[in-house]
Structure formats: structure tokens, C-alpha cells
C-alpha positions as CSV (number, residue, x, y, z in Angstrom):
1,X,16.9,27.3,39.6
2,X,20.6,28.4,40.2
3,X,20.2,32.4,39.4
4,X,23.5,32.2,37.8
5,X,22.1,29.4,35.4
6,X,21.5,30.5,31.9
7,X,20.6,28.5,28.5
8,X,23.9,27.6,26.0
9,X,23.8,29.8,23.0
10,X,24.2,28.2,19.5
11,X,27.7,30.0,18.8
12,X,29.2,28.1,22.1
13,X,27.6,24.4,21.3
14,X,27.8,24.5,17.5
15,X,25.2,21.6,17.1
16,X,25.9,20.7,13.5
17,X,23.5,21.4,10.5
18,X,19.8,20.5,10.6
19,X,19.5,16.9,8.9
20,X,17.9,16.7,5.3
21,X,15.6,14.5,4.2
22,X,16.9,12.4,0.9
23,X,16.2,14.2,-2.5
24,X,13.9,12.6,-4.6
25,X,16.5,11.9,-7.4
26,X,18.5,9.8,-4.8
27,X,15.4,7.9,-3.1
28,X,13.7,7.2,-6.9
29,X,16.5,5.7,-7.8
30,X,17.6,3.6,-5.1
31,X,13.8,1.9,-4.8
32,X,13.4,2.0,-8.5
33,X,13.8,-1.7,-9.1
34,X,10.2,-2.2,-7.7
35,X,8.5,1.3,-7.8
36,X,9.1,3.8,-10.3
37,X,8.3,6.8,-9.2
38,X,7.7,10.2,-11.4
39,X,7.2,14.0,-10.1
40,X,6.1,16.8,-11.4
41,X,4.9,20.2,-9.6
42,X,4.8,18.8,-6.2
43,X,2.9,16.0,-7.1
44,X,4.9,12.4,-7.0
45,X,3.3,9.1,-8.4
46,X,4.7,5.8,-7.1
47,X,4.1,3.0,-9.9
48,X,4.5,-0.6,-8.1
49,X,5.9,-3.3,-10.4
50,X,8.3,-6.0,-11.3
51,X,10.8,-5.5,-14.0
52,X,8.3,-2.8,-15.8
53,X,5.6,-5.8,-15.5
54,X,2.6,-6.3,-12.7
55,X,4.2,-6.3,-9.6
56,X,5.1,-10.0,-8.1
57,X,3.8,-9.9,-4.6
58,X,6.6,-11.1,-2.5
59,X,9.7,-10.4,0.2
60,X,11.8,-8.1,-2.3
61,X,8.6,-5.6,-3.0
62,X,6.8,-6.4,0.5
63,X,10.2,-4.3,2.4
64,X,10.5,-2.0,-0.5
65,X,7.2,-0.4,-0.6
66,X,7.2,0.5,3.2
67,X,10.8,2.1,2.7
68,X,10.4,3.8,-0.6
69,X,7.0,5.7,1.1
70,X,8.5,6.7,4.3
71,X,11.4,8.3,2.2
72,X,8.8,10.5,-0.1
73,X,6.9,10.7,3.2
74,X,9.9,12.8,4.4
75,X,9.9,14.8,1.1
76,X,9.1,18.2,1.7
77,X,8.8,18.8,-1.9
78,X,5.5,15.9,-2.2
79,X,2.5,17.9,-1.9
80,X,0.3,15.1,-3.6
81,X,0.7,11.0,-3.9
82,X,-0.8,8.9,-6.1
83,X,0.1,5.2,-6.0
84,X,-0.7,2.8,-8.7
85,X,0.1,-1.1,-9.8
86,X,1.4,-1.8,-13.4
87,X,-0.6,-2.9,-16.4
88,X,-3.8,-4.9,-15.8
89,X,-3.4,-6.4,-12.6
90,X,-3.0,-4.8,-9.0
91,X,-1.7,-7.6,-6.6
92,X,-2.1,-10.8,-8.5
93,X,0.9,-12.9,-8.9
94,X,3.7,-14.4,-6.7
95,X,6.3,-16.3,-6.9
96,X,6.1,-20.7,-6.8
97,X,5.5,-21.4,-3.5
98,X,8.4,-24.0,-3.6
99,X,10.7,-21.0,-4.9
100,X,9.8,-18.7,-2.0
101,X,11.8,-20.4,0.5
102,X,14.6,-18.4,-1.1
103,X,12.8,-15.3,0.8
104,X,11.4,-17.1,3.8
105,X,11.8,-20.6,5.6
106,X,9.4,-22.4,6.9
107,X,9.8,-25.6,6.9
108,X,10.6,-25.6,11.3
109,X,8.7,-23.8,14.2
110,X,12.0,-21.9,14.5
111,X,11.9,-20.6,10.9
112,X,8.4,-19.9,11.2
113,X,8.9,-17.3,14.4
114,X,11.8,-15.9,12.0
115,X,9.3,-15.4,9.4
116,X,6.7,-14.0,11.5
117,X,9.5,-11.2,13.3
118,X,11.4,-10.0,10.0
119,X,9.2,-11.0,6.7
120,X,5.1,-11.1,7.9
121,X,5.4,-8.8,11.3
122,X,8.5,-7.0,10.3
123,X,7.7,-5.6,6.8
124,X,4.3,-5.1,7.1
125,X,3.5,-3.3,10.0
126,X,5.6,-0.2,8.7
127,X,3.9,-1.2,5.3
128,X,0.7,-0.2,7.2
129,X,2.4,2.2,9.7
130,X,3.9,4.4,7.3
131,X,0.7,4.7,5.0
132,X,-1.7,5.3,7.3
133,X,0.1,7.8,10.2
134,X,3.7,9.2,8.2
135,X,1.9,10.3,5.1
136,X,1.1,13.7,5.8
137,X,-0.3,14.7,2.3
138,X,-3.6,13.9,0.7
139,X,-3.1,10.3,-1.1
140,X,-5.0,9.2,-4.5
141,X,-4.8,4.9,-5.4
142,X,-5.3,4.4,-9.0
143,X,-6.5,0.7,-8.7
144,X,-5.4,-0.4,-11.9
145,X,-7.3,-4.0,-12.1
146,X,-8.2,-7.4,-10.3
147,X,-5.9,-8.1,-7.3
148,X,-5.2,-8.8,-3.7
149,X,-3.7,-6.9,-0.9
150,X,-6.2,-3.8,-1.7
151,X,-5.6,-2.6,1.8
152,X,-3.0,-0.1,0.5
153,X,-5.2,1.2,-1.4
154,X,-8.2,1.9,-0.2
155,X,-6.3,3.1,2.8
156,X,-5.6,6.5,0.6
157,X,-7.8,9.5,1.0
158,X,-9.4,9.2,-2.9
159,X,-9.6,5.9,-4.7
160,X,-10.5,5.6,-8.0
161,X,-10.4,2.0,-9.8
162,X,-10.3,0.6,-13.4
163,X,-13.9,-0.4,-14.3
164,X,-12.8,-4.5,-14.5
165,X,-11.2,-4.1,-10.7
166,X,-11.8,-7.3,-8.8
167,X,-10.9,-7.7,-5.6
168,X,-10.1,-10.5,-3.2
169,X,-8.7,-11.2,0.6
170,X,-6.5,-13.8,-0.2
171,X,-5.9,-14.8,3.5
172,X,-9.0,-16.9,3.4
173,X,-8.0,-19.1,0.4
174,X,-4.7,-19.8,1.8
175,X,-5.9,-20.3,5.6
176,X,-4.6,-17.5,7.0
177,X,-6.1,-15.5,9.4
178,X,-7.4,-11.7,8.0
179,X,-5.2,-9.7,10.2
180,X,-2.7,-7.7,8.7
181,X,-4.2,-4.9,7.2
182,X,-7.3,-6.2,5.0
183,X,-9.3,-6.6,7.9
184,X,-9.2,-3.2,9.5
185,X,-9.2,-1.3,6.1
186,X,-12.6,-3.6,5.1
187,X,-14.2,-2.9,8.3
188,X,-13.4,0.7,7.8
189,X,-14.8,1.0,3.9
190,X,-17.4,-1.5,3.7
191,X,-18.7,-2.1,7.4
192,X,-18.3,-4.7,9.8
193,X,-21.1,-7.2,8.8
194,X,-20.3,-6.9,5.4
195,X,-16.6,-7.3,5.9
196,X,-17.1,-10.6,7.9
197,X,-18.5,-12.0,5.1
198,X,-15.9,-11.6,2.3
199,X,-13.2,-12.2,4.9
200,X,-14.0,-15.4,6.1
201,X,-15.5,-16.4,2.4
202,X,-12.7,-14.8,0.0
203,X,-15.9,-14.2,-2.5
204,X,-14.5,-11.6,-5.1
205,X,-16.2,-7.9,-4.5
206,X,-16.6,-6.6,-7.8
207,X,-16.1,-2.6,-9.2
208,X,-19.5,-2.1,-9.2
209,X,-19.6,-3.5,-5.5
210,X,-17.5,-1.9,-4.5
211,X,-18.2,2.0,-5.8
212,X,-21.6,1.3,-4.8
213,X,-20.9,0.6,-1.1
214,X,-18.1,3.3,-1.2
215,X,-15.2,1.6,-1.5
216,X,-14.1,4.0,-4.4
217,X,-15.3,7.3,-5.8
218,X,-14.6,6.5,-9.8
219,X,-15.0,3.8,-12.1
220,X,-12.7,4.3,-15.3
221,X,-11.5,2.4,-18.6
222,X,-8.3,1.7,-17.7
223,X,-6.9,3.9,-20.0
224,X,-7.8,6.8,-18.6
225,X,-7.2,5.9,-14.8
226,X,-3.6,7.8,-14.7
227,X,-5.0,10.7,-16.4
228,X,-8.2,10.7,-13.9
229,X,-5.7,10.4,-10.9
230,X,-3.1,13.5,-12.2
231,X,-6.4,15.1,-12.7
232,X,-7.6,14.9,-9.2
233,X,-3.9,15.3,-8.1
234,X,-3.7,18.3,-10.2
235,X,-6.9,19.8,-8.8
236,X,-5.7,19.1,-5.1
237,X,-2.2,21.1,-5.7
238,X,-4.1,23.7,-7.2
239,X,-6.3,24.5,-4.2
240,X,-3.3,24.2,-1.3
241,X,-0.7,25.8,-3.5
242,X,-0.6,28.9,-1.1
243,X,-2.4,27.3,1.7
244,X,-0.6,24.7,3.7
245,X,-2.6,24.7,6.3
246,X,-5.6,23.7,4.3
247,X,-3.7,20.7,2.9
248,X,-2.6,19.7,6.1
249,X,-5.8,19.9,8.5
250,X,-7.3,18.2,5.1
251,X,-5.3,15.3,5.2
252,X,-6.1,14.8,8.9
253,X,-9.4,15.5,8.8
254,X,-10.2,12.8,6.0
255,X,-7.6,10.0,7.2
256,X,-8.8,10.8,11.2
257,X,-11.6,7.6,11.4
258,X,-8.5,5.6,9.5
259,X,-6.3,6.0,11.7
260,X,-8.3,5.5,14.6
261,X,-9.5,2.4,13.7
262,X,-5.8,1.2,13.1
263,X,-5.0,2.4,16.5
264,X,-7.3,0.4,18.2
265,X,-7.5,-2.7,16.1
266,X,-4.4,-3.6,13.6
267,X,-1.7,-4.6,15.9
268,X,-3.9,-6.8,18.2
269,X,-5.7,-8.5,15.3
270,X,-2.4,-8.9,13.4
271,X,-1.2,-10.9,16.5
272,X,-3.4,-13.4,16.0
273,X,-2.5,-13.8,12.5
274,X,0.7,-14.2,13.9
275,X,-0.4,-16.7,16.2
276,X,-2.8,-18.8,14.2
277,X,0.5,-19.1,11.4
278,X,2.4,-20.8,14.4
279,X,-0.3,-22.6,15.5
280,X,-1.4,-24.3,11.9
281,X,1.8,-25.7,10.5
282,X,0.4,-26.3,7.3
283,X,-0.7,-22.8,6.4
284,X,1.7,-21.4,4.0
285,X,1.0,-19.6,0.6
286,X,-0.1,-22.2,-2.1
287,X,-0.2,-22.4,-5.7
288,X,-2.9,-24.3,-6.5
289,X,-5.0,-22.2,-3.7
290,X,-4.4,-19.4,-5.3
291,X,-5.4,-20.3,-8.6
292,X,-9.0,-21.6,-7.3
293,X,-9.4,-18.5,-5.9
294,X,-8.9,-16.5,-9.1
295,X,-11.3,-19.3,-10.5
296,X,-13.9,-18.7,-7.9
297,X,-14.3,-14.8,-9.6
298,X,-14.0,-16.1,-13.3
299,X,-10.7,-14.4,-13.9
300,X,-8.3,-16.2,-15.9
301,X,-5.0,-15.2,-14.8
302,X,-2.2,-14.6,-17.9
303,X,1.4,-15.9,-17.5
304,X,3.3,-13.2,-16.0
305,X,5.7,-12.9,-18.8
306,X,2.7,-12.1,-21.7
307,X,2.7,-8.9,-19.5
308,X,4.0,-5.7,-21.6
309,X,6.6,-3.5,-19.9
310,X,5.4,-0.1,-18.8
311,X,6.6,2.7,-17.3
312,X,4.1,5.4,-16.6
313,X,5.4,9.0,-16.7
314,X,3.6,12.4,-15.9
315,X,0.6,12.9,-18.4
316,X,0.3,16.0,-20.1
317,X,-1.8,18.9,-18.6
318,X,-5.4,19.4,-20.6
């Protein structure tokens, strides 16, 4: 090295300020058409949902979700996350499948490789991405009901679920492939043998199933799930409140297996969802298919509208 050679100092370059992360009162509000989100000592809750009603599971919340958790991801200030659905249902209603072209085409081999780059392969890969390797603070899923698309939540560190939770992989009843995110998070929580089977049979797993086989930790009236989940959130903040270290080594320590199972299987098995979508014209997301599959687990799905609006907010400390 030239002996003459020395480093610039800060008062010669003047680099600019360090870049900020958005405050929560500007991120809240810009997602909160789909996620309302409420914080309180450190802890932030993100409450999924369309128009204060279960959440409809389509393009608008499918991008949302991934950009409104990489935002409180970035948050200093979120020490704790608890993520929940609205009302009785978790996943459980989209839009008419002849309605959905407004979202995504494809009705041409063209449209479909569209679909597959910016709606399927672009939104949900961060969806998974910023979940499973962003989130550097414990996570708690409230499953508030039946639904599909669990993944999200059983991908947190603690899951608790309303005691009349059903769940389903809805890829099978619409005849596409498991591979974007229920297939690696069922291998992970249930086992591979077991996973096979409710994968390539879309049979509904029920709460009992599913505590007993470890799936989640709780079973609670639904009533009392938010409450149970501040609880646990509460207890969490409590314990790492003047050790940050602890929280963090935590977090890693109980999402490691996670994410090394993502890392070695998600993209590659997502691919040939991908794939098989282009391959099978007809695969598309159907009405009447998913109505036989909320048949097949003797649910009786209500008309989205009988929904009542809520809006969960930070429940009082015992």
C-alpha cells in the first residue's frame, strides 16, 4: 500500500445521515386498508382483513402482507409480533373466479408466465422470504378459525389457534401443485409422511390434529385467543426487556430448522408449481372447487357480507 495512502475522514466526505426505517404511524397507515396493525410497549399486532371483515384472499392482500411485514420487520421499535386473521375465519374466501381476471389474466400462455413472474412467483416468495429470514423478533399466530394458506402461520415461532380451527391445503382441490409455502412449512410441523398425505388429499386437519401432532401449542375459545396471544407477547417483552441479546439468539435459535428447510427446499419445489401451472392450462382457482372442499370438512361457509366489522386493539393488561 502507497505509505502516503490514508483512509477519508467523515468531515472531508460528508456521507449524508444514516437512513431511517419508516415510523410505524406512517407504515400502519399506508397498509391499513388490508392489515390493521396496533402497538403497544414494543409489541405490534398485525390484524389481516378486508374492509374490517375476514380477509378475501387475493392480489390486493397477497402484495400487501409481504410489504406491510418487511416495513415492521425494519422497525426497531417491534420487539414482539403477533399476526392474526379477522373474525371467524383465517384464509377462507376469495373473490369469483370470473372477477379475478381484474387482478390476473390467464386466459393465454403469455398471461399465464405474467401471472406466474409478478402475482404467484412475484408476491409470494417475499410473502415467505420476509417471514421466515427478515423477521428478526420472536413471532406469535393467533389462528383465529378454519382456513387456508396456514403457512404464514405456523411459520411463527408460537402458534396458538381457536379451538374450531380447521385447516386445508387448498392447492390440491384446485389442481395445483403444493409448492409455495404449505408444503415446506407441513413437512416442517407435521412430518414428511404425514404431510404427503394431506397434500396430495386436501383432507381437512382438525385443532385437535393438529395440537396433538404439534402443529400448535394452545387451543382457545375464540374469544380469548387475542388475549392469550398479548399474554404470551407480554411475557416475551417482559423477559428481553434489558436483554437483547437473549431475544435475538432466541429468535434464531427457534426459527433455525425453519429456515433451513426453506433454504433447501421452497424455491426449487415452488418452481414446479410454477411449471405444472403452465403445463395444465386448465388449472386456475375455481368456485365450485372450493366450495366442495369446504364440504369435504363439514364447514358451511357464511356469505362474506354476514361478517361483522372488527377491529382488534391492544387488550388491557390483567
Amino acid at each position: 500500500m502507497n505509505e502516503n495512502f490514508k483512509m477519508p475522514d467523515i468531515a472531508t466526505v460528508k456521507p449524508g445521515p444514516i437512513a431511517d426505517p419508516e415510523p410505524f404511524e406512517v407504515y400502519s397507515k399506508k397498509y391499513e386498508d388490508h392489515v390493521h396493525m396496533v402497538r403497544d410497549d414494543g409489541i405490534i399486532m398485525l390484524q389481516f382483513h378486508t374492509n374490517g371483515r375476514p380477509m378475501i384472499w387475493a392480489r390486493p392482500i397477497h402484495r400487501t402482507a409481504h410489504m406491510a411485514i418487511r416495513a415492521a420487520a425494519s422497525d426497531p421499535e417491534n420487539k414482539v409480533m403477533i399476526i392474526t386473521g379477522t373474525g371467524a375465519w383465517w384464509v377462507a374466501y376469495s373473490f369469483e373466479a370470473k372477477s379475478m381476471a381484474q387482478y390476473t389474466k390467464e386466459d393465454s400462455f403469455r398471461n399465464r408466465c405474467t401471472a406466474t413472474l409478478e402475482d404467484y412467483w412475484g408476491d409470494a416468495v417475499p410473502l415467505q422470504e420476509n417471514f421466515i429470514y427478515d423477521l428478526n423478533i420472536p413471532t406469535i399466530a393467533a389462528i383465529n378459525g378454519p382456513g387456508y394458506h396456514m403457512d404464514m402461520a405456523l411459520d411463527c415461532d408460537l402458534v396458538i389457534a381457536a379451538d374450531d380451527t380447521v385447516m386445508f391445503d387448498v392447492h390440491k382441490h384446485f389442481g395445483f401443485v403444493s409448492g409455495d409455502g404449505i408444503n415446506t412449512t407441513y413437512k416442517a410441523t407435521m412430518g414428511p409422511k404425514r404431510a404427503a398425505y394431506y397434500m396430495m388429499t386436501g383432507a381437512p386437519i382438525t385443532a385437535q390434529q393438529a395440537l396433538d401432532w404439534g402443529m400448535v401449542s394452545e387451543l382457545l375459545p375464540r374469544e380469548k385467543l387475542i388475549e392469550r396471544a398479548w399474554e404470551l407477547a407480554r411475557d416475551i417483552r417482559e423477559v428481553s426487556r434489558n436483554r437483547p441479546g437473549w431475544l435475538r439468539c432466541m429468535t434464531e435459535i427457534c426459527r433455525h430448522d425453519l429456515k433451513e428447510r426453506y433454504t433447501k427446499d421452497f424455491t426449487g419445489e415452488f418452481a414446479m408449481e410454477m411449471w405444472a401451472y403452465l403445463v395444465d392450462e386448465e388449472v386456475s382457482h375455481n368456485d365450485e372447487d372450493l366450495v366442495k372442499m369446504w364440504t369435504s370438512g363439514n364447514i358451511e361457509l357464511p356469505a362474506w357480507e354476514s361478517n361483522p366489522v372488527e377491529y382488534y386493539d391492544v387488550p388491557p393488561k390483567k
